[in-house]
N, C-alpha and C positions, 0 to 999 in steps of 0.2 A: 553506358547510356545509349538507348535506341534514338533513335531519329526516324523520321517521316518519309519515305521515298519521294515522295514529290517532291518534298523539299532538295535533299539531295540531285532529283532529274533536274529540278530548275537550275540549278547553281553550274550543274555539268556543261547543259544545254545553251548555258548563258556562257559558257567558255570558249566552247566549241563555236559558237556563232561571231567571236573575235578573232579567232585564228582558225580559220578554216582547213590550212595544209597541216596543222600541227593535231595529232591524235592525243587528247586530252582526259584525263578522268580525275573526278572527285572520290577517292574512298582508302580502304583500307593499304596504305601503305605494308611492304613484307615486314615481317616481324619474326622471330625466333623462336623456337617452338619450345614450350615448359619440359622441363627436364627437371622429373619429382616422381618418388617413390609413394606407395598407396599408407594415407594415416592408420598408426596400431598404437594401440594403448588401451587402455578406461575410458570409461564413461563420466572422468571428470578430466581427463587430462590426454590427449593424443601429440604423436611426433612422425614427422617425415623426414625423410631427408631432398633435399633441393640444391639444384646446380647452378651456377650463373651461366655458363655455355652448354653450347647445342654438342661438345664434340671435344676430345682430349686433346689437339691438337699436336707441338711437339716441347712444349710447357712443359718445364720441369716442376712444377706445381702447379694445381685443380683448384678454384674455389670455390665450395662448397658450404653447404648449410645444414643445420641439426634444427630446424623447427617443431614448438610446442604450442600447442594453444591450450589455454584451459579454461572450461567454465568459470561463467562469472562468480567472484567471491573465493575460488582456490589459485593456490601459487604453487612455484615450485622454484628449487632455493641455488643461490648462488653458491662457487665453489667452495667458500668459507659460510656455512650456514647461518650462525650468531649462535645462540643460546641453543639452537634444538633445531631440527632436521635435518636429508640429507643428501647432495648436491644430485645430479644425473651421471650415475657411473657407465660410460660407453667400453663396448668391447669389440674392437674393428679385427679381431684373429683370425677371421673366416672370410677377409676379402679377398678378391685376385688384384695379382699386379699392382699393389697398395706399400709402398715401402712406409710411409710414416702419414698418422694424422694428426694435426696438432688442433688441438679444440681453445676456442678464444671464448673468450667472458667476457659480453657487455655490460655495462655500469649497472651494477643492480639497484631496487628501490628498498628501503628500511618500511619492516610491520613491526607491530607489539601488542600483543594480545597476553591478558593476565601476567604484565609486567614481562612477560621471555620476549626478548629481542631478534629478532630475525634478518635475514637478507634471501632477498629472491627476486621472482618475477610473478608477475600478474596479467592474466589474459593472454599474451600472445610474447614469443620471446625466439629470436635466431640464434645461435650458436656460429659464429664463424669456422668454418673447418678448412686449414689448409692441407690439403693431399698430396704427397710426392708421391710418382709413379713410378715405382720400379725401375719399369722399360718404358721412357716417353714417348709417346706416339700412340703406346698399344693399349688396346681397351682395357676401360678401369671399371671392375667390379666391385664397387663398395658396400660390405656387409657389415652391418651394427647390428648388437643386443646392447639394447639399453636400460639401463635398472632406473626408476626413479620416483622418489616422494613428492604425492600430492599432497597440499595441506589447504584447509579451513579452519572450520573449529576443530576436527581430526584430522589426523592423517590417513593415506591410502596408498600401499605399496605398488608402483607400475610399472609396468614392461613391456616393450617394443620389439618388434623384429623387422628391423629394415632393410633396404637392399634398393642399393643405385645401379643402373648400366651407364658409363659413356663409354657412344663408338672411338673409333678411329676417324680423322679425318678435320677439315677445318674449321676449326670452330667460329662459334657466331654468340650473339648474347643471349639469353633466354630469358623466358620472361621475368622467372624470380632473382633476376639480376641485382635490379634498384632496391628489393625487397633485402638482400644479404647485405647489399653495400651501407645500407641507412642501418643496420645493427654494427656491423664492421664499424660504421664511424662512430659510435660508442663504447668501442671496445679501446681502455688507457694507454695510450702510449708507455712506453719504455724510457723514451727520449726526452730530455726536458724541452728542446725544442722542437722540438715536434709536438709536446702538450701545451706548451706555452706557459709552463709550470715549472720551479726549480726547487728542491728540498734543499735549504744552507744552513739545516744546522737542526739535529736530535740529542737530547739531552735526556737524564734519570735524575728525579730528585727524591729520596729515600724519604718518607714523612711517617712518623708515630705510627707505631703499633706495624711496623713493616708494610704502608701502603708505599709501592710504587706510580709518581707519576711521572710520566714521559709528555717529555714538550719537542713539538715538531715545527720548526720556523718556515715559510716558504714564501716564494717572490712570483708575483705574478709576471708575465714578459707582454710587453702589446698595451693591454685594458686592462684596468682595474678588476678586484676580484666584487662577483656578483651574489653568489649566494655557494660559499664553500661550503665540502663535507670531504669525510676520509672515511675510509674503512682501513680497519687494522687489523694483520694475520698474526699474530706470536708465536712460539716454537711451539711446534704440535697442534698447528692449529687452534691456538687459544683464542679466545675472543673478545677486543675492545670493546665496550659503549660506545656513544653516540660522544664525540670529542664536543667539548668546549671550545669557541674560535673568537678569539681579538684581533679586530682587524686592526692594522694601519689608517690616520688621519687620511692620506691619502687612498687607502683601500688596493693599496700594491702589493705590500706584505698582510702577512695575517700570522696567526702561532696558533695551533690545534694543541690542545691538553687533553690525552687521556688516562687514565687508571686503569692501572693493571687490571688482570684477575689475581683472583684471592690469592691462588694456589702457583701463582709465575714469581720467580727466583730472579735475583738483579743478578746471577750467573748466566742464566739463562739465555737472560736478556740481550746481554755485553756478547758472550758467545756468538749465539743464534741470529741476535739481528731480528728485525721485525720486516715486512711486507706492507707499505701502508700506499692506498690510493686516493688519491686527491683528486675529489671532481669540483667543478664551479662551473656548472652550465655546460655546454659543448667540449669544454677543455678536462682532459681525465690524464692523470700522471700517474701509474703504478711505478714504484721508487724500491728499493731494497734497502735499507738503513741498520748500520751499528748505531745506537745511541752510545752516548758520554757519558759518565756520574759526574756532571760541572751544573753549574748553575746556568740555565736557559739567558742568556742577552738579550733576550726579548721579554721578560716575566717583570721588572721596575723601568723596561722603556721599549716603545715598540720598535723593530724590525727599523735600521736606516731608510729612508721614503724614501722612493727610489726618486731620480729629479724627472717630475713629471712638469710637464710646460704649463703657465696658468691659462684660464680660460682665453685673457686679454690675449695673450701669446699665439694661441689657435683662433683665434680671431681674425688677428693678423697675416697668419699663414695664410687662412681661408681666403680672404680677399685678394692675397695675392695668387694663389692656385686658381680660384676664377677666376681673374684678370689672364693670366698665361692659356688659359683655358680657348680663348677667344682663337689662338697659335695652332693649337691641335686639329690634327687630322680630321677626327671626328667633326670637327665644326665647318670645315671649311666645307662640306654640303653645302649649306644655308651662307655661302660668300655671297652666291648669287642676287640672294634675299638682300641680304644688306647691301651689297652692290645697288641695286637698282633703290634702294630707299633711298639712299644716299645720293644719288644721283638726280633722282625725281626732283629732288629740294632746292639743285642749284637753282636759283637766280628767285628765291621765293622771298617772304619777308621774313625776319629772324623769330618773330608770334608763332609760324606754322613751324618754321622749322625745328624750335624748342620742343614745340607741342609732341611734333612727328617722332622726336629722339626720349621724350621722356614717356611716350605709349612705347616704345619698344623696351625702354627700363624697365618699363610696369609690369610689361607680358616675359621677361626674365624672369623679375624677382619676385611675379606672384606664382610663376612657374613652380619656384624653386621652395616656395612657402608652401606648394600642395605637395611637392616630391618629399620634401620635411613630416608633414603630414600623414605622409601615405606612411613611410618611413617607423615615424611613431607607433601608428596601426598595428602596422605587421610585426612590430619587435613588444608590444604592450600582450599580440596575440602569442605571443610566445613562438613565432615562426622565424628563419632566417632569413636576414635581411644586408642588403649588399648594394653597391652603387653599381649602377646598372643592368640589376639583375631583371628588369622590364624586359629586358633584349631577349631572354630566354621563355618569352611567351609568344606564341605564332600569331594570337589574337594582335597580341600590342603591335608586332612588326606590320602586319596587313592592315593596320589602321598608320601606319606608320608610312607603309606605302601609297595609300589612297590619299593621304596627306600630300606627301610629294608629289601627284601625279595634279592634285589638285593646286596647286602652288604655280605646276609648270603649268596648267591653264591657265593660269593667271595671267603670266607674262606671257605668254603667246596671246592672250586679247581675247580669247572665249569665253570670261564673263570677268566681275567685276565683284570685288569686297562691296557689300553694302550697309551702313550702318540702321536698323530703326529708328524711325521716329527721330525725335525731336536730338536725338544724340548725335546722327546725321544733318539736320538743321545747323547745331550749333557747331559742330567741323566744319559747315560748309562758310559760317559765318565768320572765326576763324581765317577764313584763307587756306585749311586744308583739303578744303576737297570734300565730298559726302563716304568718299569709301577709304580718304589715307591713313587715319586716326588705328581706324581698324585693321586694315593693312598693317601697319607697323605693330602694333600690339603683338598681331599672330603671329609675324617674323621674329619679333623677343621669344616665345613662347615655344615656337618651334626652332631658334637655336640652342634652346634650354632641352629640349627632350632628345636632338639629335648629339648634343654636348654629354651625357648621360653613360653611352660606354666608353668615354677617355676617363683616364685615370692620368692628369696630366702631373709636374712638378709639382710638391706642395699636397696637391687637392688629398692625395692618397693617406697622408698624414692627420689634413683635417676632417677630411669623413672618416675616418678609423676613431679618432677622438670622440667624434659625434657620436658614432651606432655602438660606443662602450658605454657612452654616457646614458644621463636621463632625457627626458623631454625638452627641457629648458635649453640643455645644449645642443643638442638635434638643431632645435629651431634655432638659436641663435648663430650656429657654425654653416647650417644653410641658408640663413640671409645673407650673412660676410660673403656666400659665394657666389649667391644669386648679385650680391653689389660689386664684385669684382666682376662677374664676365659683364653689367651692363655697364661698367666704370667706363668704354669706351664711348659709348652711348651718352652719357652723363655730363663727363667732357664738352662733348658737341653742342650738347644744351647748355652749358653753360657759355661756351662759347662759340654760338650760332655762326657768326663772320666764316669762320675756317671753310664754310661748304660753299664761300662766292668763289672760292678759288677753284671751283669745279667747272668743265665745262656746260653750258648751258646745254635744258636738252634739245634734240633735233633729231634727225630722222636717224643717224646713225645711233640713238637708241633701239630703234628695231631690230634692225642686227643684232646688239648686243643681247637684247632678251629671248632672240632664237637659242644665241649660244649658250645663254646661260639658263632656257629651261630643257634644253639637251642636257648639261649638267647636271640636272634636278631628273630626270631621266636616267641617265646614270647613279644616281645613287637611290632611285627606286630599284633598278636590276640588282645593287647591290644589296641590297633590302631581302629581293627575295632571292639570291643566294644561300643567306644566311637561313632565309623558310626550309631551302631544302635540306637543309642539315639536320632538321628536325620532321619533315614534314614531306622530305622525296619531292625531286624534280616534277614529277607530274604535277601535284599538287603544286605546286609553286608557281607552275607554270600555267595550272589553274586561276589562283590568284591573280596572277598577273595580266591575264585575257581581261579578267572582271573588270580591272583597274582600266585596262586600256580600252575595253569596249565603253568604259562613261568616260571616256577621253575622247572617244572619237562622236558619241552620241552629242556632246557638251559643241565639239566643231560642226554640226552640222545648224547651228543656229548661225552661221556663217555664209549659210545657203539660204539664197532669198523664196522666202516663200515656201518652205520647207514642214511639214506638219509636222516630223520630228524634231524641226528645231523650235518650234512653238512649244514643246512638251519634254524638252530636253532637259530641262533642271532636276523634276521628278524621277523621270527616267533614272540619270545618271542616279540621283539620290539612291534609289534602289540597287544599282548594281556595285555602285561603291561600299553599301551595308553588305551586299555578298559580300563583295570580298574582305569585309573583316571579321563579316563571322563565317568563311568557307570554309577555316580551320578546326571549329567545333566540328564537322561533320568528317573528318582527317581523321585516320590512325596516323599515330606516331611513328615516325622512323625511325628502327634499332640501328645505330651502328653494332655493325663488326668489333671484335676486340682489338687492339693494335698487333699487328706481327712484330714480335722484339727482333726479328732478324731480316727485314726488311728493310732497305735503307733507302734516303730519299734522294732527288738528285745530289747535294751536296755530300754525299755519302756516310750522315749521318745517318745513326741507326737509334731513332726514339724510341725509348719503350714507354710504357703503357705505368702512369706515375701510381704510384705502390708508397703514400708513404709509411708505412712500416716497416718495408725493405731499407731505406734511406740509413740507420744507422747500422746496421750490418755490412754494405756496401763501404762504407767509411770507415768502417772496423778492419776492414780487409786491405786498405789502401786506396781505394778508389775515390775518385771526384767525381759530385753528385751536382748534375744542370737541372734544376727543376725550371721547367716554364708553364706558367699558369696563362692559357688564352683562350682566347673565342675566337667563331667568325665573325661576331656583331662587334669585334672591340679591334675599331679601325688601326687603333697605336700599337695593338698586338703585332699584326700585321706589318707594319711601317721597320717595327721592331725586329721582324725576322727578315724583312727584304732586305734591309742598312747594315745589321748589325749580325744576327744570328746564325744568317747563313751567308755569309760572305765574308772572305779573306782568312785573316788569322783564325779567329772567331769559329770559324764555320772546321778549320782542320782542327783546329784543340776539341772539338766535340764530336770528330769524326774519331780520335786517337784510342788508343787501345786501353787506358785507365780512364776514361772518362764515360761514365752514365748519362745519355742525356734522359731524363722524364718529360712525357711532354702530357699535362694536365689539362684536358680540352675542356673547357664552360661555358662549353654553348648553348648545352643544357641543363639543367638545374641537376646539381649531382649535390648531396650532402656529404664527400670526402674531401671534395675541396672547397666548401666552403667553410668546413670545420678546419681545415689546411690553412686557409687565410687566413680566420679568427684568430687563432692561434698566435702568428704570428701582426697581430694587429692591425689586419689589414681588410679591405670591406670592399674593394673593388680590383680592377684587374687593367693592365699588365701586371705580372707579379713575377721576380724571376730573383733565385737564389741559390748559391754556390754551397755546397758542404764539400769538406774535404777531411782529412788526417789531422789537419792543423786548424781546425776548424768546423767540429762537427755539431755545433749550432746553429753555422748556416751563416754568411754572409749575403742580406738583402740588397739590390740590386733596383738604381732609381727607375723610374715607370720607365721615363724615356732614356732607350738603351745606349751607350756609346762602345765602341771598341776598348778604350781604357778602362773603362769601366768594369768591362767581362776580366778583360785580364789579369787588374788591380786585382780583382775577388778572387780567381784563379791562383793568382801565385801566393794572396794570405793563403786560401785552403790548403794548395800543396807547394812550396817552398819549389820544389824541382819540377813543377809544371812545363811541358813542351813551349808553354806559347809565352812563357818566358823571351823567349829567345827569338821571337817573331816582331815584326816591324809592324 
């Protein structure tokens, strides 16, 4: 997207004039340079090959890509084709310094044209390629010939000659990074947890005239199942139909039925084993199965329903998740906010005070009725959708700042909430005041959107419930929470008396509203921290001028007779819209990829979270730390200063059998979002132990404790180190 240079001079010029010693710019943050070989093929179908890094590093594996694109209307076919075509045969024998490539298959889409069945791709399609390097460090020259069918109404045979260089040296992200990983996360797990899928049971039942049909039972783990399907490989590549699927009352289990082909032998079957992959939305399990000759347990009654909680029950939770909610880190920003409402009230009549506590419910739990909303939207458009995933927009966080900054003018006295019209009137008539009504509302409102990246006790349970379900429950699991965190609120109002016991206000309120819009100050700087993670210091520091230059424009109506404070509302208005739309005119900041052999002060050594490496690691004996965080998820945070890196804790993950992953989402990344779903989960902290003893994974509550890690630690590995730690 182009932009306007003036527009961008303005917004620089506007920075630069807030902090004059600080050298400041708006624009393209460094970025990583595309690392991609020139397209070859036809004239209906072309392929490249594409890197996610700038540079081999000293990675004992490369992640690479095989991309196709094809005119519209032709495909080209998945490794098990269906009825007729034939997949993309690569041949890497002519590369340098290439000891193995292993080529990954994401979830293909089903055609059928004059009745033949097919499996492929359409339009556009990556190839995950993992490369091990010979000799790691040293340049990798990767060479492919690629054979492959395009098909429409005909087919057309094509062929590729490609050819990758990476140097020597340390690598960085490149650009077709996000572009590998968003096909990677389509590509089926192995692991049942890790799909979030379990096959428990394949059966043969022999029926007249020698038709085989085979029934496959499976359990969904997390959320209910959404819209299943499988695909099935036979010996020799034989090829299933489109399965038959009966779900489960509850929609946990489901049973796929399919029929043989004509010409497959129930020898063959029992033998050889089938290949079958189960997708349902984001979650994909490739499985390897013997079937039985027994009768299906699932065919005269479905699959045991696993015990799912009733709605009443997540109801319940919810309410109490946002009530605890009020406790968390993330909230206590907006203490200030309520501090001072609260205070304001002592010594008023129990009418205003009512009034003042049930506008702050209101601006909660109408908060929480639009977050439900938006929620709906985004999961009806078929996009991922997560609790607090706001935080990973730079727009939101800069409007997020200007909020706070506007908040702490408040309470410094540089202007005043005002209500229109006759709404104001009737506050004032009331006994609240013309601007307290309003006041209160936007402090509900705004501990509702700063409450957003905790994932506190409970809540992680009933938002997972919600964003599996439908709309009905969305809405209704996000009011329970919107009425738990304003239950304190609520309380008050019902029983007004409790705020005479406050002291009455006086001047040592002024004091207190310095300290507490420094406060609100501090947790704008940490606002735009989190900008830089995505958007580079510069830029953030950008943003932050804007913000604070209509902070100080807003104080100069403090100055008597001041022409700039006559015109200071405006003003500000305009520079606080900079800075929430400064970001639109921001390139993105790449991070670097993690160093697996760099360790941090507490001499843990995170690598860089892979989950498909996860059950191979545990296959070998190892214990696997996954930590899902961000910089915008305050509890994350709280989680590694208390728990993660400190003490016992911090050496069991420093030790020589232990993996730590560490899963940053700060940014919107579709591996670990599809990572949570998985495992049921729609917001973040998330942190989970796999071990020898336990390679499905032992989840780990939001809020971390020492026993906690350990508990999981010694289920995974029976002989864990930190056994033996205090």
């Amino acid at each position: 997207m182009q932009y306007w240079p003036p527009i961008r001079h303005l917004f620089r010029q506007a920075a630069y004039a807030s902090l004059a010693t600080l050298t400041l710019a708006i624009g393209a943050a460094s970025s990583g340079f595309a690392q991609e070989s020139a397209w070859d093929g036809n004239e209906y179908a072309a392929a490249r090959l594409i890197s996610a890094t700038t540079a081999v590093g000293q990675d004992e594996s490369l992640r690479l890509g095989l991309q196709f694109r094809m005119e519209p209307g032709w495909k080209i076919y998945w490794r098990s084709p269906g009825d007729a075509g034939l997949p993309p045969v690569p041949d890497w024998s002519q590369s340098d310094n290439v000891d193995t490539v292993t080529m990954q298959w994401p979830v293909p889409s089903r055609f059928e044209i004059f009745d033949i069945g097919t499996l492929g791709y359409e339009d556009a399609v990556v190839f995950p390629l993992i490369v091990a390097p010979t000799h790691p460090g040293a340049p990798v020259d990767l060479k492919g010939e690629i054979d492959f069918l395009v098909c429409a109404e005909i087919c057309i045979p094509g062929h590729a000659s490609l050819a990758l260089s990476l140097p020597t040296g340390t690598p960085a992200l490149a650009q077709e990074a996000h572009l590998i990983d968003r096909f990677r996360a389509t590509v089926p797990a192995t692991d049942a947890a890790m799909a979030g899928l379990t096959v428990t049971n394949a059966n043969l039942d022999v029926q007249p005239q020698d038709q085989i049909d085979v029934g496959i039972a499976v359990t969904a783990q997390g959320s209910p199942f959404t819209d299943p399907d499988a695909f099935v490989e036979g010996p020799g590549g034989a090829y299933f139909d489109k399965p038959k699927i009966t779900l489960s009352d509850d929609k946990m289990s489901a049973v796929l039925h399919f029929t043989a082909p004509t010409r497959m032998t129930l020898t063959a079957l029992k033998q050889d084993g089938i290949t079958v992959t189960i997708v349902d939305g984001p979650r994909a399990l490739e499985s390897h199965v013997i079937p039985s000759e027994a009768a299906l347990p699932l065919d005269t009654a479905m699959a045991q329903p696993s015990d799912r909680a009733t709605l009443w029950t997540i109801l319940g939770i919810a309410l109490l998740g946002g009530l605890i909610l009020n406790l968390m880190p993330c909230v206590l920003p907006v203490l200030s906010l309520k501090l001072m409402s609260v205070m304001s009230k002592s010594g008023k009549d129990k009418a205003s005070i009512r009034a003042g506590f049930l506008a702050s419910s209101a601006g909660i739990i109408l908060s929480f009725l639009a977050l439900a909303g938006a929620a709906i939207g985004v999961k009806e458009a078929g996009l991922s959708v997560g609790w607090g995933i706001q935080f990973q927009q730079p727009v939101f966080l800069a409007l997020m700042v200007a909020l706070v900054t506007l908040f702490a003018c408040n309470l410094l006295g540089l202007f005043e909430f005002r209500l229109p019209g006759r709404l104001g009137d009737r506050a004032a008539a009331m006994g609240a005041g013309h601007n307290s009504l309003f006041h209160d509302f936007l402090t509900g409102a705004f501990a509702t959107l700063l409450a957003t990246p905790c994932s506190a006790p409970f809540l992680g349970t009933a938002v997972g419930f919600a964003l599996s379900a439908g709309p009905m429950e969305i809405l209704a699991v996000f009011t329970a929470l919107g009425l738990g965190l304003a239950l304190p609120y609520l309380m008050v109002a019902l029983v007004p008396d409790v705020v005479r016991f406050l002291p009455r206000p006086g001047r040592w309120m002024m004091v207190l509203k310095i300290i507490l819009a420094l406060a609100l100050a501090g947790t704008a700087i940490w606002l735009l921290t989190v900008i830089s993670a995505t958007l580079g210091a510069e830029n953030a520091l950008a943003i932050g001028a804007l913000a604070l230059l209509a902070a100080l424009v807003l104080a100069t109506r403090k100055i008597g007779g001041s022409r700039l404070g006559r015109a200071s509302w405006p003003i500000s208005a305009v520079l606080a819209l900079a800075a929430v739309l400064a970001p639109l005119t921001m390139a993105p900041h790449i991070q670097a990829p993690m160093n697996q052999n760099r360790e941090d002060a507490t001499g843990i050594q995170w690598q860089q979270f892979d989950p498909a490496a996860i059950s191979g690691l545990v296959t070998d004996g190892k214990t696997v730390f996954v930590d899902v965080t961000a910089d915008w998820c305050v509890t994350c945070q709280w989680n590694k200063k208390t728990v993660v890196e400190v003490g016992a804790v911090a050496d069991w993950l420093a030790g020589p059998n232990v993996i730590a992953m560490k899963a940053d989402w700060t940014q919107p990344d579709p591996v670990i979002a599809d990572f949570l779903a998985q495992h049921g989960r729609y917001g973040i902290p998330f942190n989970i132990v796999y071990g020898p003893a336990a390679p499905q994974g032992i989840a780990l509550p939001e809020l971390l404790s020492a026993n906690a890690v350990k508990s999981a630690a010694v289920q995974a590995d029976p002989g864990a180190r930190i056994a033996a730690m205090d």
